[in-house]
Residue frames as a rotation matrix with the C-alpha (Angstrom) as fourth column:
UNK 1
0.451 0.275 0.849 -63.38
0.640 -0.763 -0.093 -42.82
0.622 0.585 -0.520 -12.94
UNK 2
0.973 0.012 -0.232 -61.97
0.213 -0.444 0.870 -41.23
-0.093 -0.896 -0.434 -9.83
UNK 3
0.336 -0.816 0.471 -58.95
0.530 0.577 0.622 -43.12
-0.779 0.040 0.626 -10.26
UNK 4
0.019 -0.518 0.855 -58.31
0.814 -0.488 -0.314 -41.17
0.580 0.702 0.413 -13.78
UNK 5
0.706 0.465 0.535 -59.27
0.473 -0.871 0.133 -38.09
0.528 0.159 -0.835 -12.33
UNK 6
0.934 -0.357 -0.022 -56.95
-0.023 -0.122 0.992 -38.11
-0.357 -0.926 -0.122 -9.58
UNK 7
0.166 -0.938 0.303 -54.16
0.845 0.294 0.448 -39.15
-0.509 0.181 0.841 -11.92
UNK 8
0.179 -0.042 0.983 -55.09
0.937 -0.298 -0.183 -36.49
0.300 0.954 -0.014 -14.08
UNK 9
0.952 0.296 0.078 -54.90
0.201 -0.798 0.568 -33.92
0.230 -0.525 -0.819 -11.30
UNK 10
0.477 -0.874 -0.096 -51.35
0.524 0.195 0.829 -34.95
-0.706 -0.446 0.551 -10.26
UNK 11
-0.280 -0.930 0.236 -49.53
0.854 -0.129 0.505 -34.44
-0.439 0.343 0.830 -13.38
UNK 12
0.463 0.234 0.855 -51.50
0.326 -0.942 0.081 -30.90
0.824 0.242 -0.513 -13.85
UNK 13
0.920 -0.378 -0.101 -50.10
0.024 -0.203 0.979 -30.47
-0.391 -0.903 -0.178 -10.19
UNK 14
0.374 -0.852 0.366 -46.35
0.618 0.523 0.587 -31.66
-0.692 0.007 0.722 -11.37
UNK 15
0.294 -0.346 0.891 -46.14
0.886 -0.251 -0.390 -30.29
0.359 0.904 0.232 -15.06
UNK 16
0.843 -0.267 0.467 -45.57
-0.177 -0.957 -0.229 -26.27
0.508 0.110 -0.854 -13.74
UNK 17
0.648 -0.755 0.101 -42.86
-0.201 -0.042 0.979 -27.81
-0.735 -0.654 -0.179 -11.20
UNK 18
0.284 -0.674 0.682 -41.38
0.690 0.638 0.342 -29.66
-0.666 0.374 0.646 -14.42
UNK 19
0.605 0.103 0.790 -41.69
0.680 -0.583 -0.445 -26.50
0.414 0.806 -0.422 -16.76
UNK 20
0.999 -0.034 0.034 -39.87
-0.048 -0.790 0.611 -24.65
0.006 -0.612 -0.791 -14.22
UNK 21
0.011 -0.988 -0.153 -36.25
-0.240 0.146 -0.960 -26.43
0.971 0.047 -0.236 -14.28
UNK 22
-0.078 -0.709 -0.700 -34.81
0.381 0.628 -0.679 -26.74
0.921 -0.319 0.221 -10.84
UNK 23
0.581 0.592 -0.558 -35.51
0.776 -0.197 0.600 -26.16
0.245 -0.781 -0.574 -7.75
UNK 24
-0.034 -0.596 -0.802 -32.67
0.744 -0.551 0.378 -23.55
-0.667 -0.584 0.462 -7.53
UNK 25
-0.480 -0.117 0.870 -33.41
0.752 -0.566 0.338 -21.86
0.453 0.816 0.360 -10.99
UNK 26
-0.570 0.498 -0.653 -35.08
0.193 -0.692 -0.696 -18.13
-0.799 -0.523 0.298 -9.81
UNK 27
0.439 0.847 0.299 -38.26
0.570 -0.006 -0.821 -17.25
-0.694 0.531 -0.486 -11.88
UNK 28
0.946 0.053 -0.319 -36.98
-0.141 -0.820 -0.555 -13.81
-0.291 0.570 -0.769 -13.29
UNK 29
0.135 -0.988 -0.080 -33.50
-0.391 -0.127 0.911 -15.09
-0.910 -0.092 -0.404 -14.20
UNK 30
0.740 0.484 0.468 -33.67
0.202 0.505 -0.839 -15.16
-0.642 0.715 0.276 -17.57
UNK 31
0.021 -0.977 0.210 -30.62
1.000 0.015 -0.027 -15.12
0.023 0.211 0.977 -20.07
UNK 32
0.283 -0.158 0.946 -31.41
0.696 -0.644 -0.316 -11.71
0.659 0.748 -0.072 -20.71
UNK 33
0.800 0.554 0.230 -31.52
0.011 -0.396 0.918 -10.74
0.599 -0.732 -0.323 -16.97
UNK 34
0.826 -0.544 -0.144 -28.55
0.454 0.494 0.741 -12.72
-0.333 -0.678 0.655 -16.13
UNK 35
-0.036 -0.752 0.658 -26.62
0.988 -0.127 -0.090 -10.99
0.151 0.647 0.747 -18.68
UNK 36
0.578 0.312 0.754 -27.75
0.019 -0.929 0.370 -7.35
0.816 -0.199 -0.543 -17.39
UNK 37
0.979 -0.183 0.085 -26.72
-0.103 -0.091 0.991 -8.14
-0.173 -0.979 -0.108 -14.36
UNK 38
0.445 -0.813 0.375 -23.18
0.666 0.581 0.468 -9.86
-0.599 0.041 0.800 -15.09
UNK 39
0.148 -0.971 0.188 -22.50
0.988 0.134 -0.080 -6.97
0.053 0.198 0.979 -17.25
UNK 40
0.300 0.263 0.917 -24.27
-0.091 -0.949 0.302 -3.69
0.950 -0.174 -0.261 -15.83
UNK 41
0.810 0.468 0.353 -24.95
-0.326 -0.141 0.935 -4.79
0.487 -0.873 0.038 -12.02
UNK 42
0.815 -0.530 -0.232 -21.95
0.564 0.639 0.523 -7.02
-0.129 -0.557 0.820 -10.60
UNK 43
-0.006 -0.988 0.153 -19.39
0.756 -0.105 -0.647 -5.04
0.655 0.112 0.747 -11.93
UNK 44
-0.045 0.070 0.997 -20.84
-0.657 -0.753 0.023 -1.55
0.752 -0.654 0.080 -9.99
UNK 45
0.872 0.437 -0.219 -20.93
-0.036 0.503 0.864 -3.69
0.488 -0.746 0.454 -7.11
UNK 46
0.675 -0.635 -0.375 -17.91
0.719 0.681 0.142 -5.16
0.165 -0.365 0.916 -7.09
UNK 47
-0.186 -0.804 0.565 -16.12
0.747 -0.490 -0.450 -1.71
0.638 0.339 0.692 -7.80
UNK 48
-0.315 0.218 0.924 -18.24
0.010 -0.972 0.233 0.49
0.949 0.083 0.304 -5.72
UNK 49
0.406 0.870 0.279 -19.55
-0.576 0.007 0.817 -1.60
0.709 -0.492 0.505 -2.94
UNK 50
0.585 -0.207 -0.784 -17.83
0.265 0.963 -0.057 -4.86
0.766 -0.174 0.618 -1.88
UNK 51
-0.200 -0.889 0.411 -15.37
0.069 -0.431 -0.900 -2.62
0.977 -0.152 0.148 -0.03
UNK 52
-0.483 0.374 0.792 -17.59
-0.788 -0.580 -0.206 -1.99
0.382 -0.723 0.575 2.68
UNK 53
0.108 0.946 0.307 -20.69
-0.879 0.235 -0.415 -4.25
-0.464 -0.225 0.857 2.60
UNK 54
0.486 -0.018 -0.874 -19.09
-0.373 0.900 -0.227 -7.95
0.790 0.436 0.431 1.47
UNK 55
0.990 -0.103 0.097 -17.65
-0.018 0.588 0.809 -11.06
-0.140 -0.802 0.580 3.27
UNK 56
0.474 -0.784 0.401 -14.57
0.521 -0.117 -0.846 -10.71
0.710 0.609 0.353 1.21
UNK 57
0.064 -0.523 0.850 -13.81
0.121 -0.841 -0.527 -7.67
0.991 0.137 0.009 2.58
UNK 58
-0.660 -0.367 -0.655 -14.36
0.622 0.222 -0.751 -8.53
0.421 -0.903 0.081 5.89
UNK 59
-0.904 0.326 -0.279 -16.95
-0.052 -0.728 -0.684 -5.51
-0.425 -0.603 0.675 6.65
UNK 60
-0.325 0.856 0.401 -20.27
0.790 0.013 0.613 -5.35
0.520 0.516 -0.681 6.45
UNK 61
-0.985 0.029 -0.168 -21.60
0.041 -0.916 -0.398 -1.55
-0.165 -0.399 0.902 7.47
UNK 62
-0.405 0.897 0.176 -24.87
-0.889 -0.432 0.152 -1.16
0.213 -0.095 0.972 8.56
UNK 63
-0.058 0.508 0.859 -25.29
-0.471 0.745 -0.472 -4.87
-0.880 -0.432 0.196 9.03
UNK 64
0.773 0.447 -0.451 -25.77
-0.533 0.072 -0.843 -4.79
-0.344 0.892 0.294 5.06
UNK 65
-0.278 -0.847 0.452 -23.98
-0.145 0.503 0.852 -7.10
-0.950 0.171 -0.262 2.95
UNK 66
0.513 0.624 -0.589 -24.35
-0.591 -0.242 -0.770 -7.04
-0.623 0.743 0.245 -1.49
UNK 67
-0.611 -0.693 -0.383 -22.40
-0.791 0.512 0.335 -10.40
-0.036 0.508 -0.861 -2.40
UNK 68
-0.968 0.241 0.068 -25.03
0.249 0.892 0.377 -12.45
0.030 0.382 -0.924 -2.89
UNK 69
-0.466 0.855 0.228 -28.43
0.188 -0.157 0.970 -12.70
0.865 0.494 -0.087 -3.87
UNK 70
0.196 0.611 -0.767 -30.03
0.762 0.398 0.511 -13.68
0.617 -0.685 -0.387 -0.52
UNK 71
-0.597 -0.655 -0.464 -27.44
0.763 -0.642 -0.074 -10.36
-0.249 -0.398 0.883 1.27
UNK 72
-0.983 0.059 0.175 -28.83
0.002 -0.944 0.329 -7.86
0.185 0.324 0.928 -0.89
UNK 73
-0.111 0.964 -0.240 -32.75
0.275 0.262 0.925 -8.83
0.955 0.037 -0.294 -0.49
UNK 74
0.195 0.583 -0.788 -32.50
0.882 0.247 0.402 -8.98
0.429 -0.774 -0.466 2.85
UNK 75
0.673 -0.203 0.711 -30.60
-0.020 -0.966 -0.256 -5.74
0.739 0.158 -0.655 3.47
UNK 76
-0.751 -0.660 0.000 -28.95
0.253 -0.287 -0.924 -4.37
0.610 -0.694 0.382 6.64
UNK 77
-0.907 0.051 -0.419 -30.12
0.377 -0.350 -0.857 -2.15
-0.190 -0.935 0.299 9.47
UNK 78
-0.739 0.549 -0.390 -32.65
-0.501 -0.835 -0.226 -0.50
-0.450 0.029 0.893 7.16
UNK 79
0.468 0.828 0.311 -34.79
-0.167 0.428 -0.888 -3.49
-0.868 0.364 0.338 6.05
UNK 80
0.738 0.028 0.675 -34.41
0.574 0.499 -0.649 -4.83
-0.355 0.866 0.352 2.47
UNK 81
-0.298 -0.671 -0.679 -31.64
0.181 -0.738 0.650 -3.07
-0.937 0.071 0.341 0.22
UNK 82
-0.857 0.098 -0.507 -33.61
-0.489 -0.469 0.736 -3.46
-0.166 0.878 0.450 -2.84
UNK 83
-0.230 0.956 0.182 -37.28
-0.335 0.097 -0.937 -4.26
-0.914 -0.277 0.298 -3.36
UNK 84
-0.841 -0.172 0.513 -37.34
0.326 0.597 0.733 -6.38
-0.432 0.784 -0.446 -6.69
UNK 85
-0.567 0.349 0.746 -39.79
0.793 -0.016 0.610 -3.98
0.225 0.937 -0.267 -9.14
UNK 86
0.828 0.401 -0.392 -40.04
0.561 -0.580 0.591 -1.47
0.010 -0.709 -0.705 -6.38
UNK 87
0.103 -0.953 -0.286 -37.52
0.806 0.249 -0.537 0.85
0.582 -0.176 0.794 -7.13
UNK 88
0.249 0.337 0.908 -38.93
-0.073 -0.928 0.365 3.52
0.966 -0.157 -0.206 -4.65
UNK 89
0.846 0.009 0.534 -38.90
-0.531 -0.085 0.843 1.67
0.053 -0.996 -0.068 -1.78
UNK 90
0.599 -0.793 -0.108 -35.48
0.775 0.609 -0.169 0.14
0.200 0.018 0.980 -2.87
UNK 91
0.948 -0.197 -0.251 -33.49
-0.107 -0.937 0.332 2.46
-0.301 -0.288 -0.909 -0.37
UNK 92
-0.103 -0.914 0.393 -29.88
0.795 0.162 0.585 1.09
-0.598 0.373 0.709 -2.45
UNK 93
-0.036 -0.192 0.981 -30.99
0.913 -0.405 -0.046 3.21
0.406 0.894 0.190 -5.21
UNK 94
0.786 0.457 -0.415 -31.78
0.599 -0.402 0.692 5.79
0.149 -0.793 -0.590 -2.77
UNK 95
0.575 -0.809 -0.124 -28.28
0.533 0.255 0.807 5.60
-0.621 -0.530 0.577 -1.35
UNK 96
-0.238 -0.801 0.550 -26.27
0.831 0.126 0.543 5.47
-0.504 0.585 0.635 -4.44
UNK 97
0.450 0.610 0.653 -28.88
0.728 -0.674 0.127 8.72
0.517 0.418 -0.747 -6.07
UNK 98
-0.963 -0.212 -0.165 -27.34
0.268 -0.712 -0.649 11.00
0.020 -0.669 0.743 -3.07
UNK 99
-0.214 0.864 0.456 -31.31
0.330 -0.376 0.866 11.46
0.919 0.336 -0.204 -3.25
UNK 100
0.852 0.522 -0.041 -31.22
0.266 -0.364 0.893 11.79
0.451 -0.772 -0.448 0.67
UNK 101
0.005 -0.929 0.371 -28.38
-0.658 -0.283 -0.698 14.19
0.753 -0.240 -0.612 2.41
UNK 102
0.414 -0.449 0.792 -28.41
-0.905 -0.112 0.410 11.57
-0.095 -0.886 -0.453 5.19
UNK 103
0.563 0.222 0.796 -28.28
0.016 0.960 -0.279 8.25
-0.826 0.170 0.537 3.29
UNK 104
0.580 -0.296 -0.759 -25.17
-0.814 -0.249 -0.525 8.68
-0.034 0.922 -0.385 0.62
UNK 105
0.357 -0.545 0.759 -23.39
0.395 0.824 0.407 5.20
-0.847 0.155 0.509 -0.84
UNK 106
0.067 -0.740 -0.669 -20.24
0.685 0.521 -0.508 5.47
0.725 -0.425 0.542 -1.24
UNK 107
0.695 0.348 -0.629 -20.19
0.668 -0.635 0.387 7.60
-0.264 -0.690 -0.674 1.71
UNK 108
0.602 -0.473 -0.643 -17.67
0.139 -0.731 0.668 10.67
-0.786 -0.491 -0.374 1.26
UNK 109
-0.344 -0.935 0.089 -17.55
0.231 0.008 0.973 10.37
-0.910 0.355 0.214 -2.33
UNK 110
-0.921 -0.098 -0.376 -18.98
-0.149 -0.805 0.574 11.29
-0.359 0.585 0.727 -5.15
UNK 111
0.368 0.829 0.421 -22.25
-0.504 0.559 -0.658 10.43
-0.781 0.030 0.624 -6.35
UNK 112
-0.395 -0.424 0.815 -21.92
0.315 0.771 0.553 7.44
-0.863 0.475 -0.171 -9.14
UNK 113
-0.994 0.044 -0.098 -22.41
-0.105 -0.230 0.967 8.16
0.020 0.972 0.233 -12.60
UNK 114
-0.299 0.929 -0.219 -25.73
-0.922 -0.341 -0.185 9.01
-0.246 0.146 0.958 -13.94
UNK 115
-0.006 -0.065 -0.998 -25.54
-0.786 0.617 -0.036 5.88
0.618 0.785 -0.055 -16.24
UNK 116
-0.671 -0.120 -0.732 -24.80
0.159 0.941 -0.300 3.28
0.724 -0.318 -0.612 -13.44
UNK 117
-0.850 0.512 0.124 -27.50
-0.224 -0.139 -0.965 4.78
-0.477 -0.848 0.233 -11.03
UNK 118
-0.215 0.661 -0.718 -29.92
-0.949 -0.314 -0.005 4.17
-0.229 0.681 0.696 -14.32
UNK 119
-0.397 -0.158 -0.904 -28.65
-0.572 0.813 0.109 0.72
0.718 0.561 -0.413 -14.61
UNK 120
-0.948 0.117 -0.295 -29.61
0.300 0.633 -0.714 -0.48
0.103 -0.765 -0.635 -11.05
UNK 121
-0.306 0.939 -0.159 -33.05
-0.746 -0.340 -0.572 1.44
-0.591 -0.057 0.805 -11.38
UNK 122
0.047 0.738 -0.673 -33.80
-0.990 0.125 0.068 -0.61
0.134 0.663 0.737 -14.53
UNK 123
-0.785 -0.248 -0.568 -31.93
-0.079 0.949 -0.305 -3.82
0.614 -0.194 -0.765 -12.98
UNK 124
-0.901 0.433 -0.023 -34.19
0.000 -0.052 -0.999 -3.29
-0.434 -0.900 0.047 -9.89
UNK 125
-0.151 0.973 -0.175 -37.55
-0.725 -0.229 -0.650 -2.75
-0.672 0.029 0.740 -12.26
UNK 126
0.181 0.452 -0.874 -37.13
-0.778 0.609 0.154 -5.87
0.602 0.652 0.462 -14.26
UNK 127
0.687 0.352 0.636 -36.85
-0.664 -0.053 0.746 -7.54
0.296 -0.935 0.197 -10.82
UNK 128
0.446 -0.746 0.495 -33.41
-0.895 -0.352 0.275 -7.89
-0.031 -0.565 -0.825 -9.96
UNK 129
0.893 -0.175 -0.416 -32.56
-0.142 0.766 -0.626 -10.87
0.428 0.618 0.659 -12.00
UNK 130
0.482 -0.869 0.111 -29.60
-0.866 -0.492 -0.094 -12.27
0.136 -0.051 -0.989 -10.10
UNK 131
0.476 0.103 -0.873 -27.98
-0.145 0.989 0.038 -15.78
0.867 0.109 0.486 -10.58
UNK 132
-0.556 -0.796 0.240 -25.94
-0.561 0.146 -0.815 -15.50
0.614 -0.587 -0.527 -7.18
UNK 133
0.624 0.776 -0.096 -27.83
-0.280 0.336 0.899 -18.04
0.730 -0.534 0.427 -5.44
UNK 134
0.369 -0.829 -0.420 -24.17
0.398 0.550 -0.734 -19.07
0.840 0.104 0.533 -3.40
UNK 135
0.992 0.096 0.083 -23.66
0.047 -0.885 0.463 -17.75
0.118 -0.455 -0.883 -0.55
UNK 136
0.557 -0.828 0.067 -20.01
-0.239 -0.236 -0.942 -16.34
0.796 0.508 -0.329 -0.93
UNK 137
0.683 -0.240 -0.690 -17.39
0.676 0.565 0.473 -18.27
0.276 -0.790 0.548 1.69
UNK 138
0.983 0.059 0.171 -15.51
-0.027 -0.888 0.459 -16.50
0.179 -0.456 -0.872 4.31
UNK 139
0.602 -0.798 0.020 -11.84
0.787 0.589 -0.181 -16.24
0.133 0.125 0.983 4.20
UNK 140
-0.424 -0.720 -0.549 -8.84
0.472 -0.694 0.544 -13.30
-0.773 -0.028 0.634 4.15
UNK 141
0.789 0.510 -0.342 -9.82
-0.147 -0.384 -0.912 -10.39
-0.596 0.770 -0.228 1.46
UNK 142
0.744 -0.498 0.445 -8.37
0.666 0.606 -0.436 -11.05
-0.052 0.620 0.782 -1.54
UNK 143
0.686 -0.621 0.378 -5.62
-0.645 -0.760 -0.077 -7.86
0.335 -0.191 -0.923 -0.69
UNK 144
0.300 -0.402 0.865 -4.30
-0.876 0.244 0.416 -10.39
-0.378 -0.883 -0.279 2.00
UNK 145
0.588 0.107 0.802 -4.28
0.266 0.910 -0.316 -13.53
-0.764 0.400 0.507 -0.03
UNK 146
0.905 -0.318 0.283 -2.37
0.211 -0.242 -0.947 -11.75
0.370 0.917 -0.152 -3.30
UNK 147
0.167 -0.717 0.677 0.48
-0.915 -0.368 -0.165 -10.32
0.368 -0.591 -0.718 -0.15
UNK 148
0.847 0.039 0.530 0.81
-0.470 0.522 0.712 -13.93
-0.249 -0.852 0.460 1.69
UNK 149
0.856 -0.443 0.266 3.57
0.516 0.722 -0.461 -14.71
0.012 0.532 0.846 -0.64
UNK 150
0.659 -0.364 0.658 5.37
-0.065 -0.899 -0.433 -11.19
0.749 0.243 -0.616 -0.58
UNK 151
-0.063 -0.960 -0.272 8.76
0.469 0.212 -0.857 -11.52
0.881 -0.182 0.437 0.69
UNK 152
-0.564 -0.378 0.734 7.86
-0.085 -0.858 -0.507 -8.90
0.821 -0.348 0.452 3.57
UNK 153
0.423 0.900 0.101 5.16
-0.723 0.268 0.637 -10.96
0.546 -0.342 0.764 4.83
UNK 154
0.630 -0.325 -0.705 7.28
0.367 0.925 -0.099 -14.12
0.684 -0.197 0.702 5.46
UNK 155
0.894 -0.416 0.166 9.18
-0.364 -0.460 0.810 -14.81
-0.260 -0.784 -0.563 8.71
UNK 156
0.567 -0.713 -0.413 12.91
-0.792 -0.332 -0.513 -14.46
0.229 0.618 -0.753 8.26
UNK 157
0.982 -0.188 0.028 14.99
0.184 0.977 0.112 -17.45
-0.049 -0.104 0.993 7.78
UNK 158
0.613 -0.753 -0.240 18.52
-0.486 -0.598 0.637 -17.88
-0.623 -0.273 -0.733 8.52
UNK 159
0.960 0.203 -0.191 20.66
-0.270 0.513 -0.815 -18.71
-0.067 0.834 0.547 5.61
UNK 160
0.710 -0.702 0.055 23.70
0.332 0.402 0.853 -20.50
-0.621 -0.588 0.518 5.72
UNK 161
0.272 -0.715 -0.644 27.05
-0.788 -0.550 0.278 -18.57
-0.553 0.432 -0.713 4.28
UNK 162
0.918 -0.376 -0.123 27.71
0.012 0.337 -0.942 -19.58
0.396 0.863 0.314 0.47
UNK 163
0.080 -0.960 0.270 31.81
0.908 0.182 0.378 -21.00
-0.412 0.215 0.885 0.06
UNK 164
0.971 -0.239 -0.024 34.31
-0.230 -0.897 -0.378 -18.66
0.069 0.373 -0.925 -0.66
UNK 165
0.588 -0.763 -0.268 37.93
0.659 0.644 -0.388 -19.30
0.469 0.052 0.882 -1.94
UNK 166
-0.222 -0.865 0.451 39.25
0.175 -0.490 -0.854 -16.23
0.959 -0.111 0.261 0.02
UNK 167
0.056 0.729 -0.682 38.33
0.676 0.475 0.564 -16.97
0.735 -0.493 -0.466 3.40
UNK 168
-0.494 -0.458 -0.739 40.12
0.833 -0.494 -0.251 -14.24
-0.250 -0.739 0.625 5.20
UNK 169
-0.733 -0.245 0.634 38.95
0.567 -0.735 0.371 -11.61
0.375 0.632 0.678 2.85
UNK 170
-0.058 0.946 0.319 35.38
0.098 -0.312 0.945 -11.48
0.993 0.086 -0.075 4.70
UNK 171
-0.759 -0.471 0.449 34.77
0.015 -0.702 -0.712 -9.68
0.651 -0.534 0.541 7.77
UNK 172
-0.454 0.850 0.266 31.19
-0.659 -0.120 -0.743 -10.30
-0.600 -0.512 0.615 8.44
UNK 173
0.058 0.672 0.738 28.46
0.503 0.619 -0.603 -12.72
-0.862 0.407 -0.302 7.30
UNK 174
0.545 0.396 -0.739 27.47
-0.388 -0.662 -0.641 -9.98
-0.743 0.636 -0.207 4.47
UNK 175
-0.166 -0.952 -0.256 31.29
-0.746 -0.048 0.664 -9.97
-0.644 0.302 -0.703 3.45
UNK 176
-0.519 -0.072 0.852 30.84
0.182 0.964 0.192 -13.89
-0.835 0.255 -0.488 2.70
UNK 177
0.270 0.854 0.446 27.22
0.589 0.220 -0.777 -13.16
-0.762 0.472 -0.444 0.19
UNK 178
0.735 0.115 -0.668 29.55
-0.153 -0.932 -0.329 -10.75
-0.660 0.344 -0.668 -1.59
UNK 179
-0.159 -0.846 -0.508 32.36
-0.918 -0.063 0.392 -12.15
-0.363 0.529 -0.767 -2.44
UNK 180
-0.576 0.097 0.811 30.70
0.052 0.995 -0.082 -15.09
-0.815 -0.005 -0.579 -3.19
UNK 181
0.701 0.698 -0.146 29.06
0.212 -0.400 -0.892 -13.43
-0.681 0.594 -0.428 -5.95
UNK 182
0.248 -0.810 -0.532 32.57
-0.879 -0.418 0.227 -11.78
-0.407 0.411 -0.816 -7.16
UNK 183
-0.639 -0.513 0.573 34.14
-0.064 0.778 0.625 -15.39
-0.767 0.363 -0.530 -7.45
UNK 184
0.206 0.420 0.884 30.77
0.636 0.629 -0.447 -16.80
-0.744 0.654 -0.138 -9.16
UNK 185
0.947 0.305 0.103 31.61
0.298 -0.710 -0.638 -13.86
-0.121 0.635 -0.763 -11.92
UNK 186
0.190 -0.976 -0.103 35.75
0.978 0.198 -0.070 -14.41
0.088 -0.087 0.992 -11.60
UNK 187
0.157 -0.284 0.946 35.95
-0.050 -0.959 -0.279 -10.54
0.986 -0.003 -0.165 -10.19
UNK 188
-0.446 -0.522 -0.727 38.18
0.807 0.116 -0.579 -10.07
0.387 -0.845 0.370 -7.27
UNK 189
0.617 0.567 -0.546 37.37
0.786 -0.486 0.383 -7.16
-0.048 -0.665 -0.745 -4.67
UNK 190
0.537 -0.436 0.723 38.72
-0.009 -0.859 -0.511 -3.64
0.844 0.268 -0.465 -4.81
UNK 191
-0.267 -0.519 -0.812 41.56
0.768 0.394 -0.504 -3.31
0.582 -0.758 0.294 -2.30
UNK 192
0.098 0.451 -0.887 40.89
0.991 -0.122 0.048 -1.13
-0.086 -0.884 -0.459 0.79
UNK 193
0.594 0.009 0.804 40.69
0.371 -0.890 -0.264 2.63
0.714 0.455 -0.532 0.45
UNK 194
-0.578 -0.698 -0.422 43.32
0.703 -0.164 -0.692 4.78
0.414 -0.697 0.586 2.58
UNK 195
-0.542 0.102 -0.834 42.08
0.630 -0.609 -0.483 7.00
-0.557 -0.787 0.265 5.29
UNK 196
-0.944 -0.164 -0.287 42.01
0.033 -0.911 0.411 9.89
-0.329 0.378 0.865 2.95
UNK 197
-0.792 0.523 -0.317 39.91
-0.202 0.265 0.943 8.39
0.577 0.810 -0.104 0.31
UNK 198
-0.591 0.530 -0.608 37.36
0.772 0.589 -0.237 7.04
0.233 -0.610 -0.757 3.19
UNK 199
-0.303 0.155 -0.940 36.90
0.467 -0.836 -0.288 10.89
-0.831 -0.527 0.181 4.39
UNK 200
-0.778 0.158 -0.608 36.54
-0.290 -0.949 0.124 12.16
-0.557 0.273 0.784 1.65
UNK 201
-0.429 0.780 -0.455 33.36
0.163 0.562 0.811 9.67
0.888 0.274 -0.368 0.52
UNK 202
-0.111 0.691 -0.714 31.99
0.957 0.269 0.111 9.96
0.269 -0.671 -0.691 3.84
UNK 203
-0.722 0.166 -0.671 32.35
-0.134 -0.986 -0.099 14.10
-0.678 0.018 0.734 3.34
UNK 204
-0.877 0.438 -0.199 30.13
-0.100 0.238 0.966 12.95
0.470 0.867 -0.165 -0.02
UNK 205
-0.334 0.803 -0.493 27.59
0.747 0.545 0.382 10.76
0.575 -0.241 -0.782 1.83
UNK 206
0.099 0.675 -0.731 26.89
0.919 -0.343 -0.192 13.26
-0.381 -0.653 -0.655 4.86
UNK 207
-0.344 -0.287 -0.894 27.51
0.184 -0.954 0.236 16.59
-0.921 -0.083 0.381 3.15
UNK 208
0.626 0.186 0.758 26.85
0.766 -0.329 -0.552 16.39
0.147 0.926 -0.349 -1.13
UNK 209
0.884 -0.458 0.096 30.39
-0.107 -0.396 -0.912 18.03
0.456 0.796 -0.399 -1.64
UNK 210
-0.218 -0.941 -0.257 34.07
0.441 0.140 -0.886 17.86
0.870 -0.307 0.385 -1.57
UNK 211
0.537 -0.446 -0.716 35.91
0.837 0.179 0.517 18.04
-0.103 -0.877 0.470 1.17
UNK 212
0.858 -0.492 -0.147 38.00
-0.507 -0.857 -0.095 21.64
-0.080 0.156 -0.985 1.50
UNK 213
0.017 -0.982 -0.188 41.98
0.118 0.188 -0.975 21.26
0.993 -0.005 0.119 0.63
């Protein structure tokens, strides 16, 4: 008789772990929560915040960081950044409200729309449903990572002078990447301007008009 009882105790113990899902699922993440968030809450983040207060971005001000679930919970310098169904003592909404003249997110810009300070109030009072459970990996911001390819970035290689069937005609390396174009396009080079003609293009270039008779 024990023996049942004990079994029967277990899987009354077990069944709420099994009704739950996974050990990583969060209580209040529910589709409807996850979808608030993903299409009220993450974007104002990502557009208003991340700049400052993400790993991305390299900076976290105040200590505070709002790329991931575990970041934003715990806060920064000032304790928590948002209090999940507390949005009084959630001092983000605070922040972003301009509600205190010393406490304004983004700092030295406007306050955010009425509408998206409304959305994190009600994101924050159906307790802050948020599926980031990841913490986001550190790397270059993604500014640096879109530029690592960008011709201006890269260190300069020397390239070896293209053939040319007039060999005299070039004067310099340059000379060589020009007329080597001309040939590939069967156009010869203009012959040399006289004196005159020089002066009076380089009256052009440093002046913007003729030359006097």
């Amino acid at each position: 008789m024990n023996l049942r009882l004990l079994l029967v105790c277990s899987i009354t113990a077990i069944l709420p772990a099994i009704a739950s899902g996974s050990e990583n699922e969060v209580p209040e993440n529910t589709a409807a929560g996850i979808k608030f968030f993903e299409t009220k809450i993450r974007p104002l983040l990502v557009k208003h915040c991340y700049e400052c207060h993400s790993v991305e971005s390299g900076v976290a001000n105040g200590e505070l960081r709002l790329d991931s679930r575990g970041a934003i919970r715990k806060g920064g310098d000032r304790g928590p950044a948002i209090v999940p169904g507390d949005p009084d003592t959630s001092w983000l909404l605070t922040a972003v409200s301009h509600a205190d003249a010393d406490l304004k997110m983004p700092p030295k810009r406007e306050r955010l729309p009425s509408e998206a300070i409304a959305d994190l109030k009600n994101w924050i009072e159906m307790g802050a449903p948020d599926p980031r459970l990841d913490e986001p990996a550190a790397g270059k911001p993604a500014w640096e990572k879109a530029s690592r390819d960008f011709w201006a970035y890269r260190v300069p290689q020397a390239s070896s002078l293209p053939p040319v069937k007039d060999s005299n005609w070039s004067k310099s390396s340059i000379d060589h990447f020009i007329l080597s174009k001309l040939e590939e396009h069967d156009l010869h080079p203009s012959a040399d301007a006289e004196p005159q003609v020089l002066l009076r293009r380089l009256h052009f270039d440093l002046i913007g008009l003729p030359p006097s008779p």
